[in-house]
Every structure is written in C-alpha cells, then in structure tokens.
C-alpha positions as CSV (number, residue, x, y, z in Angstrom):
1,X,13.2,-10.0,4.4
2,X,11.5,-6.5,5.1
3,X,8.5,-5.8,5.1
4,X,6.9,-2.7,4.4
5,X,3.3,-1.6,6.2
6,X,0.9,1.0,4.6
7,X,-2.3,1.8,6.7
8,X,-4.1,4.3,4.2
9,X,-7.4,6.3,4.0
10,X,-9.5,6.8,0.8
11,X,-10.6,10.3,-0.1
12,X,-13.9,11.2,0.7
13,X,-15.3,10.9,-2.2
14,X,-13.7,7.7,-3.7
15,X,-15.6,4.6,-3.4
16,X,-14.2,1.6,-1.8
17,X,-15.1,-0.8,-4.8
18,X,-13.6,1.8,-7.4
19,X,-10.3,1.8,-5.3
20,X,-10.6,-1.9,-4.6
21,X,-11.3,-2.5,-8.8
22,X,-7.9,-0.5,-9.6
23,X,-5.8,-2.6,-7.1
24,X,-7.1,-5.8,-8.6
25,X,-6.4,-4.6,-12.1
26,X,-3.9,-2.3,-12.2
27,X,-2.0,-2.5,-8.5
28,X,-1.3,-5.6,-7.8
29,X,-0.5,-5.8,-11.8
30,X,2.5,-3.5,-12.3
31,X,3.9,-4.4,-7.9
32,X,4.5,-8.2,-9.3
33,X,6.9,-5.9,-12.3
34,X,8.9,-4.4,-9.8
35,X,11.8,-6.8,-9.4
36,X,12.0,-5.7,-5.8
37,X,8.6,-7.1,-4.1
38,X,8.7,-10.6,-3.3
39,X,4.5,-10.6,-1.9
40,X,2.0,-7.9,-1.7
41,X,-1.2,-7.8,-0.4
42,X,-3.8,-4.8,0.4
43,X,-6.0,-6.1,3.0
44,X,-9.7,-4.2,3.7
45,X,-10.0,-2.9,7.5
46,X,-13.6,-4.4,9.2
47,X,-14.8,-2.7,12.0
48,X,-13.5,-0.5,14.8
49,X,-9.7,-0.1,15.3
50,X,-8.8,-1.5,18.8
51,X,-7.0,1.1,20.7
52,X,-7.8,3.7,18.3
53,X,-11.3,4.4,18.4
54,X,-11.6,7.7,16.5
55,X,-9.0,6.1,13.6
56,X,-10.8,5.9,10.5
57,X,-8.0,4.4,8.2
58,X,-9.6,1.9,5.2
59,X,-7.4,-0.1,4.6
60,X,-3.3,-2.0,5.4
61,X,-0.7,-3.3,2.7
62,X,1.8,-5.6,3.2
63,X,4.7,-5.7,1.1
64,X,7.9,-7.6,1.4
65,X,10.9,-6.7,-0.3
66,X,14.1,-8.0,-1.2
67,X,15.8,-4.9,-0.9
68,X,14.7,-1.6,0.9
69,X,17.4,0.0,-1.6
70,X,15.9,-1.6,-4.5
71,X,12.2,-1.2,-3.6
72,X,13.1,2.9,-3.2
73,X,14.7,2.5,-7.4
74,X,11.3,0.7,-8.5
75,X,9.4,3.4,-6.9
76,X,11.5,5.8,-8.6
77,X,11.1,4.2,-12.2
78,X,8.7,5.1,-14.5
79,X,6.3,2.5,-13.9
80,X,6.4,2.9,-10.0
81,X,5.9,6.8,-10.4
82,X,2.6,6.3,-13.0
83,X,1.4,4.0,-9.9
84,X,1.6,6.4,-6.9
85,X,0.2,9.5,-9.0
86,X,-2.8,7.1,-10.0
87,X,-2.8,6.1,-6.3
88,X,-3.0,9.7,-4.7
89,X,-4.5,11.4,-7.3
90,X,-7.3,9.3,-7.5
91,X,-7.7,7.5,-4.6
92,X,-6.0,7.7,-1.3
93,X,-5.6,10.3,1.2
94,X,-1.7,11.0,1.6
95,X,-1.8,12.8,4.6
96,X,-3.3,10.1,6.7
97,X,-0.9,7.7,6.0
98,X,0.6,5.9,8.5
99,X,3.8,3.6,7.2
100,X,6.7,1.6,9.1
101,X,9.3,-0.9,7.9
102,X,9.8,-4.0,9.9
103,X,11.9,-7.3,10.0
104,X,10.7,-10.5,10.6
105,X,11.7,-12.6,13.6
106,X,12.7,-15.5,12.7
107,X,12.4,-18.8,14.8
C-alpha cells in the first residue's frame, strides 16, 4: 500500500497545542471519512534533525492509502477541501512543506 509522508512547519504564530488540539478533534476525525486512508498518524518532531541542522520542520504524518487515485478524489471532495483550508489557513506553513510518496518493501 502507499504511503504518503508530510514533514510540515507551523506558522509562527500558531501554537503547537492549538494545532495538536485540531488534529485530535477535527483531523484525525474527518481522515478516518475518507474511504481512501487505511492509517494516519501525525507524529511531533523532538529535538535536532540529524543531517539537517538548520531544519526547523514541527512535525511528520504518515498516511497510507489504498489508492493514490482515490486519496487525490477525497482530497478533492468537499470534506477533504474544508480540511486543508483549515490546515493552511490556520495552522501550517505551506511553503515549507516537504512531502514524498513511498511503497513498502515487503519481506
């Protein structure tokens, strides 16, 4: 299955339990909607980046879809477009986004 890697960066003026509240109640809420996502998670960076010293990105989602195609249509929808203008209006920096796709090797 994909998997879909956001590394984000809060405004500056956004606080990290004010962004960390609206995932827990409204985030994670409306991603286990969208018929596409199988697991998502937003995970809290500690500390330094290794390797990139003068990063200063907040925080990395994981999110593993069924269907790239799909995940691109609930995005699209109604519901997924209310969630990214919440998301960049309100809270994260869009610009310093840094996002990949990957696929899992299996074993």
């Amino acid at each position: 299955m994909p998997v879909r890697y956001v590394i984000t960066t809060l405004k500056p003026d956004v606080r990290p339990e004010d962004y960390e509240r609206w995932l827990r109640e409204y985030d994670y809420r409306v991603a286990n909607t969208l018929p596409s996502i199988i697991s998502y998670r937003t995970h809290r960076i500690e500390g330094p980046i290794n390797g990139a010293p003068d990063a200063r990105w907040n925080y990395i989602e994981r999110i593993e879809v069924r269907d790239v195609d799909q995940y691109a249509k609930d995005l699209a929808s109604p519901a997924g477009q209310e969630l990214i203008r919440q998301l960049y209006e309100r809270y994260l920096d869009r610009s310093r986004n840094v996002f990949f796709w990957s696929e899992p090797i299996e074993d």
